[in-house]
C-alpha positions in Angstrom: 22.8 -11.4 14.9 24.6 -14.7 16.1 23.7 -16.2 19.3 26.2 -15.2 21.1 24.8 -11.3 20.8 20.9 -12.8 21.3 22.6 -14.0 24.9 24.6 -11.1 26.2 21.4 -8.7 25.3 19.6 -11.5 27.4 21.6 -11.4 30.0 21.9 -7.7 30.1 18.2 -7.3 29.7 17.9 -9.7 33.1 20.5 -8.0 34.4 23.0 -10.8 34.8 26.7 -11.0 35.0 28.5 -13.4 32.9 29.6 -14.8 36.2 26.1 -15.1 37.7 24.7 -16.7 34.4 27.4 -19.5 34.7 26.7 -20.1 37.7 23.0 -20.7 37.0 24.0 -22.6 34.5 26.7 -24.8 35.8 29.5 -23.5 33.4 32.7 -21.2 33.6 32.6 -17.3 33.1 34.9 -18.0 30.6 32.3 -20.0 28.7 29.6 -17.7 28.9 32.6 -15.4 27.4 33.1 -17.6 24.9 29.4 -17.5 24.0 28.9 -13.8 23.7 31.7 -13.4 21.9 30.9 -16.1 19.4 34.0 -18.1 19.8 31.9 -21.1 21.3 28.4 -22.8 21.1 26.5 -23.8 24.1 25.3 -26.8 24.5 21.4 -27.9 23.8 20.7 -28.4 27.3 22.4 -24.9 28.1 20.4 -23.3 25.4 17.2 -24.6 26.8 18.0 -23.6 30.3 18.8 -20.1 29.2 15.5 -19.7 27.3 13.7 -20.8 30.8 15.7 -18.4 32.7 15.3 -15.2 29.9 11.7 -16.4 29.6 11.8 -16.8 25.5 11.8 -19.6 23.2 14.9 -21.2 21.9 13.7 -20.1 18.7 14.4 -16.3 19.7 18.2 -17.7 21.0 18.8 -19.9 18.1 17.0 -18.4 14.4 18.2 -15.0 13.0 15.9 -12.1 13.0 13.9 -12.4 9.4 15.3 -8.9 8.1 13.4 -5.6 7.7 11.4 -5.1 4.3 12.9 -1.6 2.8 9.8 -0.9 1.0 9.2 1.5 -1.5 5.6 2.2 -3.0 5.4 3.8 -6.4 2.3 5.0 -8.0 2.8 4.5 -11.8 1.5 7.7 -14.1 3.8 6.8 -17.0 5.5 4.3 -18.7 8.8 6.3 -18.1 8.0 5.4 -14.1 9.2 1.4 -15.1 12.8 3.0 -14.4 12.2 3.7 -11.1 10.4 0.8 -10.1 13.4 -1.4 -11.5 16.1 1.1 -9.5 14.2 0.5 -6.5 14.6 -3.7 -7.6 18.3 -3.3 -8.0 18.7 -1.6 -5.1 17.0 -5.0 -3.1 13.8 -3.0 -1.9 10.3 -4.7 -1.9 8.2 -2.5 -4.4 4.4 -2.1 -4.4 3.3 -0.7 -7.8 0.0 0.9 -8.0 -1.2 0.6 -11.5 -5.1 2.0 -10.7 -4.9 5.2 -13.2 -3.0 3.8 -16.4 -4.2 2.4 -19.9 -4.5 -1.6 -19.2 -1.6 -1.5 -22.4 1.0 0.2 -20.8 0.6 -1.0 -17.5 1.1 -4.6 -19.5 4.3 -3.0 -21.0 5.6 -1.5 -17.7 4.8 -5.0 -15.6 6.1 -7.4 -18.5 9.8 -5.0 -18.4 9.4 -5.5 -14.3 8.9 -8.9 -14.4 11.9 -9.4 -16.9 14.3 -7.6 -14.5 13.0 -9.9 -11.6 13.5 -12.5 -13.7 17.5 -12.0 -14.0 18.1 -10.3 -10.5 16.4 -13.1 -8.7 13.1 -12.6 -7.0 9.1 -12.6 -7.0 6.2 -10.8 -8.5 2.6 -10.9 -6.7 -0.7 -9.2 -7.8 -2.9 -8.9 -5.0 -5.4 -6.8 -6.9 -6.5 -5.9 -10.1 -4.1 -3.0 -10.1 -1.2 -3.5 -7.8 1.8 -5.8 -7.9 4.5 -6.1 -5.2 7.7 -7.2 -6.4 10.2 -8.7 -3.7 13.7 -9.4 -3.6 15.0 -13.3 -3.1 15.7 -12.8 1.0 12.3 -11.1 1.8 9.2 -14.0 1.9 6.0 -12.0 2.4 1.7 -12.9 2.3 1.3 -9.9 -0.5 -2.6 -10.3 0.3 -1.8 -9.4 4.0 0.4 -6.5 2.6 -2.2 -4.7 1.1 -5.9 -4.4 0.0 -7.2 -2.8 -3.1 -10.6 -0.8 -2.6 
């Protein structure tokens, strides 16, 4: 979402008119226009004054929403399951593998051919517990200990 949409749903939400935001602001309908539609940045002291008046940070006008983890939680039985697990990879979906009820060999076998594919897409492999690995995609940062917690 550019700017531009973070201030019309602002101004919407606060039930403003283009016309009676520039007017708070000191600016032409035009320019809010210009703003909403992307075609023109606001200035910094605009910016600020439009956080005061929505009552949010700049940060919420000026950085893009961090985007929504797709995840997908597989519970390995099988070595065969490695397949889906690295679908789910291709596709760009975060991954928790749950390991708990596998021989220590394969699960070695199924997490080395996981980490290879990582490896080439682009990506990172955690292990917050003995038995569980989440695998994420390059775009998607997450705290895998906060994610989840073996018993």
């Amino acid at each position: 979402m550019h700017i531009g949409n973070k201030i019309q749903e602002h101004r919407e939400k606060n039930r403003l008119s283009q016309e009676m935001l520039a007017e708070k602001l000191g600016v032409s309908r035009q320019s809010v226009s210009k703003w909403e539609l992307n075609q023109a940045l606001p200035e910094i002291d605009k910016i600020v004054a439009m956080s005061k008046l929505f009552q949010i940070t700049t940060d919420e006008l000026l950085i893009p929403p961090q985007p929504l983890v797709d995840l997908r939680i597989v519970k390995v039985e099988k070595y065969d399951d490695v397949n889906k697990i690295i679908d789910f990879i291709r596709e760009k979906k975060t991954v928790i593998i749950n390991c708990k009820d596998i021989e220590e060999e394969v699960k070695k076998q199924i997490i080395d051919k996981v980490t290879v594919e990582i490896d080439v897409l682009g990506g990172h492999i955690a292990r917050p517990g003995a038995n569980t690995y989440v695998c994420c995609p390059l775009n998607i940062s997450i705290d895998s200990s906060q994610l989840y917690k073996e018993k």
